[in-house]
Phi, psi and omega in degrees: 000105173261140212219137176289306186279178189283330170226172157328139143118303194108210169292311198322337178276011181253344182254144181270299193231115163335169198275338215258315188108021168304123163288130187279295163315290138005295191287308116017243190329342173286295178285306197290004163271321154327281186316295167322295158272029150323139185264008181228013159224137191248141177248153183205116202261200205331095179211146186245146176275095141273016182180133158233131161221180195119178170202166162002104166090009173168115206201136148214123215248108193258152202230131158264108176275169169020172202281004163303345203042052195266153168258157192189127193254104146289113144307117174214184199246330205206167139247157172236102157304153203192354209323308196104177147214201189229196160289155163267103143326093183309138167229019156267184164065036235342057163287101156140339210246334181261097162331325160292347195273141162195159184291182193260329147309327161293348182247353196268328176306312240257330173278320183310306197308288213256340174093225191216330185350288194262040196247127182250286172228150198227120180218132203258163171210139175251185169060035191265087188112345196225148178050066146235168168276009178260308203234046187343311180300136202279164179267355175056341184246344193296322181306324180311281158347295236257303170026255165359268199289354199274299171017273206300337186281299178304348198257330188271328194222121166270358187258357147346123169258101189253136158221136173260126164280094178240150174274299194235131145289112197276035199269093162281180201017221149000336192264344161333322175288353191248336175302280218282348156278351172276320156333291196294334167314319187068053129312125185274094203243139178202117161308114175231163181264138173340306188272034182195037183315145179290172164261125198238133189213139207274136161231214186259336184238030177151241219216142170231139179255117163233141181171150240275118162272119120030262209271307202264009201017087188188156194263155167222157200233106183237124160274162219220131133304309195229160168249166186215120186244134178236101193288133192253190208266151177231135172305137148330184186244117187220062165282284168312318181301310169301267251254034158253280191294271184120058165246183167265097147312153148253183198308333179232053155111314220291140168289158177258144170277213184258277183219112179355325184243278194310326217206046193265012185230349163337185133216167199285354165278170220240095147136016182237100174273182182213159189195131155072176180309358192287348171250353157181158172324139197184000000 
């Protein structure tokens, strides 16, 4: 298992809990102890792929390992891609620039610590970085992600006023139900359009929100503690990694498989897989 950072894991050290109510970190520290002392898997952490060649069944993988960077050449039968992916760095809404703006990994920490006590209103935007033309695909978690935390706000504060800024709600399968408990909860939901993005302007106590309701044809205004952006996912940067392995991308980074139905998790050369985000948002 070659791993670029210094451990196991990923984003996965950035989440706290499933939408169900699972520990993430737990479950995490658990597998990568598992994983580690397995006696038929050796791990090798900030370590690089610099060289491959071979076909199905004599794969030969040349490595730098750790920070000596010593090289060192492995035989093997298959690769499994594993990249993962990450967050989107907002470069709306004044994220970076207004202490109240944050991301939606950021409020979930940020509730894990400190809770909702001192939260008065609270108002999230989806689709931040995602269902664009630089990143077209919806990300499948923000809507789930944003939920969540609102949940986590109401249940921890009820008299929070959350509203969510949305284009579509994405709660696939099952999570429908965490929509419609948040409804009952009076999470607040409000439609807007691409071409009519709320408007975010800096105030005396956090943030002011403005944006179009729909239902009253009228602008409405909530000053906010906190914004909650809910930044949708970007394939790692596996550019150098693809043109060592002679694999396939598509325009936003994610490797392509052999075929979408038949073949999906293949990639088209033969003993070469894909797993996990690394092939597309899930």
């Amino acid at each position: 298992m070659v791993e670029k950072e210094e451990q196991l894991g990923g984003l996965a050290h950035r989440l706290t809990a499933t939408i169900e109510g699972a520990n993430i970190g737990q479950y995490l520290q658990a597998l990568i102890q598992k994983t580690s002392s397995h006696p038929n898997i050796q791990v090798m952490t900030q370590s690089l792929i610099v060289g491959f060649s071979g076909f199905k069944g004599n794969f030969t993988t040349e490595i730098l390992v750790g920070p000596g960077m010593y090289s060192r050449k492995i035989e093997h039968g298959v690769v499994i891609l594993a990249t993962g992916a990450g967050e989107y760095r907002p470069q709306e809404f004044l994220y970076g620039e207004n202490e109240h703006v944050m991301t939606q990994l950021e409020i979930a920490d940020r509730l894990e610590k400190k809770g909702a006590a001192d939260l008065e209103q609270v108002v999230m935007i989806q689709c931040v970085g995602s269902r664009n033309e630089e990143n077209p695909n919806c990300s499948r978690i923000c809507c789930q992600t944003a939920v969540k935390n609102a949940l986590h706000i109401k249940k921890d504060n009820p008299q929070t006023e959350v509203f969510i800024l949305y284009r579509d709600i994405r709660t696939y399968g099952l999570m429908e139900d965490y929509y419609a408990e948040a409804r009952r909860l009076g999470v607040l939901f409000f439609r807007f359009k691409a071409e009519e993005p709320p408007r975010v302007e800096s105030s005396a106590n956090g943030v002011m929100v403005t944006f179009r309701d729909h239902v009253l044809n009228r602008d409405l205004a909530v000053e906010a503690d906190l914004l909650g952006l809910s930044a949708g996912m970007v394939a790692e940067d596996t550019e150098e990694l693809a043109a060592i392995l002679k694999v396939a991308r598509n325009a936003e980074g994610y490797y392509m498989e052999a075929h979408v139905k038949l073949r999906p998790v293949d990639m088209a050369t033969d003993g070469i897989f894909v797993c996990g985000t690394a092939h597309s948002p899930k």
